[in-house]
N, C-alpha and C positions, 0 to 999 in steps of 0.2 A: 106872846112876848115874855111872859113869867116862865112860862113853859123852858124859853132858850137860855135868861138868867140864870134858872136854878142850873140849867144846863154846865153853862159856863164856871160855875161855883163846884159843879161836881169834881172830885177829887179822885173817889175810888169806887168801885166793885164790893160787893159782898157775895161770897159763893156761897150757895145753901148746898151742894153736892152730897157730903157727907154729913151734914146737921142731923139728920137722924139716925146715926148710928157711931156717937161721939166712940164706944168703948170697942168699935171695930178698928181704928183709925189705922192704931200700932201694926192691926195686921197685913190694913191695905197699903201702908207708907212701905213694909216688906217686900208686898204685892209689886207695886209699881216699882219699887228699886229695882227687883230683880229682873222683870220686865226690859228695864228701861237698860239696865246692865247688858242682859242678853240683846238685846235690840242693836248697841254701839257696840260689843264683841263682834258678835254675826257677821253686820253687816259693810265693818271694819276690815274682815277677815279677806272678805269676796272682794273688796278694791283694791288690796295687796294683794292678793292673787290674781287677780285679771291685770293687776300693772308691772306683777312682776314675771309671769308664767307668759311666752309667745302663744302657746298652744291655745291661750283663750283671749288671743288679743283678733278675734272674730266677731259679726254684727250683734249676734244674741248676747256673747256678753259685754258688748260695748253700750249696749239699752239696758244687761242688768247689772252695771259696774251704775248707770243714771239712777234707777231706781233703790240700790243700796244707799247711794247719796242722798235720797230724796227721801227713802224711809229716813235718817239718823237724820237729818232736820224734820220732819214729819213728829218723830217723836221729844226732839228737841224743844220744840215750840210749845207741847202743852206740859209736858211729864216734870221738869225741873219744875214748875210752878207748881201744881197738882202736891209735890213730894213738900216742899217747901209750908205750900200751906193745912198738909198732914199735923204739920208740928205747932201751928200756928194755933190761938185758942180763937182769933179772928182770922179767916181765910180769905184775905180780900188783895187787890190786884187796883191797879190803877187806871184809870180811865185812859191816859197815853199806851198805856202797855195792852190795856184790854182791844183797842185797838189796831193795835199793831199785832197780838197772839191771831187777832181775827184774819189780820189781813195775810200775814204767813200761813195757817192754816189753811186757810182757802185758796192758799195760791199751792199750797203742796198737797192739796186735797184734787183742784182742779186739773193741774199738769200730772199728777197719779192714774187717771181718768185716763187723760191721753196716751200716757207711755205703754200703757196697760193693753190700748189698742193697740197701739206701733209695736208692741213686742206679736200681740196675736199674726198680724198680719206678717211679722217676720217667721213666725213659725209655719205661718202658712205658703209663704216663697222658700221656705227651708223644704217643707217636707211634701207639697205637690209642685213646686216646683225646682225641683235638684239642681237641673241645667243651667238653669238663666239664673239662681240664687246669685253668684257675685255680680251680676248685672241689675237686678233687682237688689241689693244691698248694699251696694259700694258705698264707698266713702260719700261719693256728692250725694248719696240718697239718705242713707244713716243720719249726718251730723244735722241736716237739716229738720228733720223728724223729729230730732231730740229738742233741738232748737224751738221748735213751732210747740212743741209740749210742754217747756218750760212758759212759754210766753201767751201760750193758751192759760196758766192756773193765773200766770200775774194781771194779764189783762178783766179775766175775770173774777179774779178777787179786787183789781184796784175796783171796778164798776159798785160791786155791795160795799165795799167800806167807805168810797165816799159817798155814797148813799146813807149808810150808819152815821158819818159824823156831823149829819145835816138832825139824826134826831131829836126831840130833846125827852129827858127826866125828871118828872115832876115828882122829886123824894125818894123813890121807888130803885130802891141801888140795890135788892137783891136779886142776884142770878142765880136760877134756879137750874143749875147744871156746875159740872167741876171745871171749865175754860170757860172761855170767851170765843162763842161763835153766833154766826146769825140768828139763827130762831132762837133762844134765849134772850138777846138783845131785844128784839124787836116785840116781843111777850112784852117786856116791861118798859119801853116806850109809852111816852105819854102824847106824840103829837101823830100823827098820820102815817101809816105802815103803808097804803095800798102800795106807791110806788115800788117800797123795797122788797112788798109781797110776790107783786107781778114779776120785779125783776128777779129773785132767788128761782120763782118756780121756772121762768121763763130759761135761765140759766139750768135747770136743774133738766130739764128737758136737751137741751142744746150739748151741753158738755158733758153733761150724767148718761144721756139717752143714744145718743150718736156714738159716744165711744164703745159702750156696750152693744149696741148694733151691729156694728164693726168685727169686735169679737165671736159675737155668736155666730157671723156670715162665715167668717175666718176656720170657727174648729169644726162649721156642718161642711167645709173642704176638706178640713184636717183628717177630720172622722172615720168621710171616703173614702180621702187615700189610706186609714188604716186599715180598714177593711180590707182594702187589694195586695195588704200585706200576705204574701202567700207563709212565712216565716210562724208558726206560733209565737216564738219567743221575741223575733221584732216586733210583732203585732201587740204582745203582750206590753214590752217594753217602752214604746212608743205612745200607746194608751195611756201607760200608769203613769207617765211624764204631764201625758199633753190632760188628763182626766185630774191629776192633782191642779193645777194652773186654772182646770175652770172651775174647780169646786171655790180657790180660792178670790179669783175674778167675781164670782155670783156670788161671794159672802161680801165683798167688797160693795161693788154695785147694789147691793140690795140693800146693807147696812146704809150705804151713803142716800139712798133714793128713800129709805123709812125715817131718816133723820131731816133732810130738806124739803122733804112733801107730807109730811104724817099732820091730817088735820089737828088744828089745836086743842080740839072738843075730846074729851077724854084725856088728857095730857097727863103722864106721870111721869116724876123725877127721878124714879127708879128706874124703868124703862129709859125713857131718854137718856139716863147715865150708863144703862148696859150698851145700847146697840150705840154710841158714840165713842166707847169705850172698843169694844169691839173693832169697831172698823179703823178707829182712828189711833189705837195704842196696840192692839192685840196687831191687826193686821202686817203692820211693820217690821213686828220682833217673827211672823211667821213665814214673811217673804224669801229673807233667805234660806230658810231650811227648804222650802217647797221647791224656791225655783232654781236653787244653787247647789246647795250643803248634800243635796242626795244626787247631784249629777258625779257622775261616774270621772268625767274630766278636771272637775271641781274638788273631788279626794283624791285621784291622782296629782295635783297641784300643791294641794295642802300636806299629802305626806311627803313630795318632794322640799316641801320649805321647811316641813318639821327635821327633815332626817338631814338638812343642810348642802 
């Protein structure tokens, strides 16, 4: 019962993220601007062009016109804070807000998961199967996919955060990371974790595990049909598209599955600020170049908007 008191008296967050490297601050505050710059440019760019260009008003980029949207709240949610509390000589966040960072986060962490499949499996009705593509893609198949993946990260983030806001904090307000997300929370809990243990991993399995599943089934299709590509240069070119996409799926996937399952024994605040950083600020600002910025249809569009 003291445990849920102090709870209810808790006010704010303390970030330890950068505490040991006070005299690097000015240059990661840089860091992340420019980051966070290129991130809302980018990804800006690719939803004026897919809303204004017919030529790409097709399924693939009707999932990455989703994903543009989903990276620029993605990085919305932790980066304005992050920059904020660069300048700040106490970097702290509010137990409302810590809350709520948590629960966006994991809900555009979660639905990222899915779309990521849905997009695999679109390129997999794209390029073995040619024929039946607008039948496999149509509108009633598309909007609902995107639908079920937005509502895939909400249903499982609302699960961990009301979970979270059952914990409580016995004094112990520093987070030892640069946001607010679950395994940092749950570290510095003072009342009983199993449940929200069993459920992130359990979760980390389900939505982390099956969508990557998914993909990998997707491009050992993908792969074959390149192969039977009799073309060098289609073969080549079809490769270095669909070969970029999974370099950055398995940097994804992996980053997210070493940040929600990495045992707590050994835990370092360096480490968990790279590979969270990684997946969850880097990834974003690198979406559009891979899956967009170097399609051939995608510079045909944007030289058409530059030259008017």
């Amino acid at each position: 019962m003291e445990g849920v008191n102090q709870t209810l008296q808790l006010t704010q967050f303390l970030f330890l993220g950068f505490s040991g490297m006070p005299r690097g601050q000015p240059f990661f505050f840089l860091l992340f601007l420019a980051i966070y710059l290129i991130t809302l440019v980018a990804n800006s760019v690719i939803l004026i062009l897919i809303q204004l260009d017919s030529r790409l008003h097709s399924p693939m980029y009707y999932f990455l016109s989703h994903l543009s949207c989903l990276d620029i709240c993605y990085s919305s949610v932790t980066l304005p804070t992050i920059l904020v509390n660069l300048l700040r000589q106490q970097p702290t966040i509010s137990y409302n807000e810590c809350m709520a960072q948590m629960f966006f986060l994991m809900t555009f962490a979660g639905t990222e998961c899915a779309l990521l499949a849905v997009m695999a499996y679109d390129r997999y009705a794209a390029i073995c199967e040619p024929l039946r593509y607008s039948q496999l893609m149509s509108k009633w198949v598309r909007v609902p996919l995107a639908t079920a993946s937005w509502i895939w990260g909400i249903v499982d983030s609302a699960i961990h955060t009301a979970l979270a806001t059952d914990l409580a904090f016995c004094g112990d307000i520093k987070i030892h990371h640069i946001f607010c997300d679950v395994p940092p929370i749950l570290k510095i809990a003072c009342s009983d974790t199993f449940v929200n243990e069993v459920a992130l991993h359990t979760a980390s399995a389900i939505a982390g595990l099956c969508p990557f599943v998914i993909i990998i089934i997707s491009y050992i299709y993908i792969l074959s049909a390149i192969l039977k590509i009799r073309s060098n240069t289609g073969r080549r070119k079809t490769f270095s598209t669909c070969g970029a996409h999974l370099i950055t799926v398995i940097l994804y996937f992996g980053m997210i599955n070493l940040n929600y399952n990495r045992p707590s024994v050994g835990y370092s605040l360096e480490v968990d600020t790279l590979v969270s950083t990684l997946y969850c600020i880097v990834t974003p600002m690198l979406n559009p170049l891979i899956y967009s910025l170097r399609n051939k249809e995608v510079k045909g569009a944007l030289q058409k908007l530059l030259n008017g």
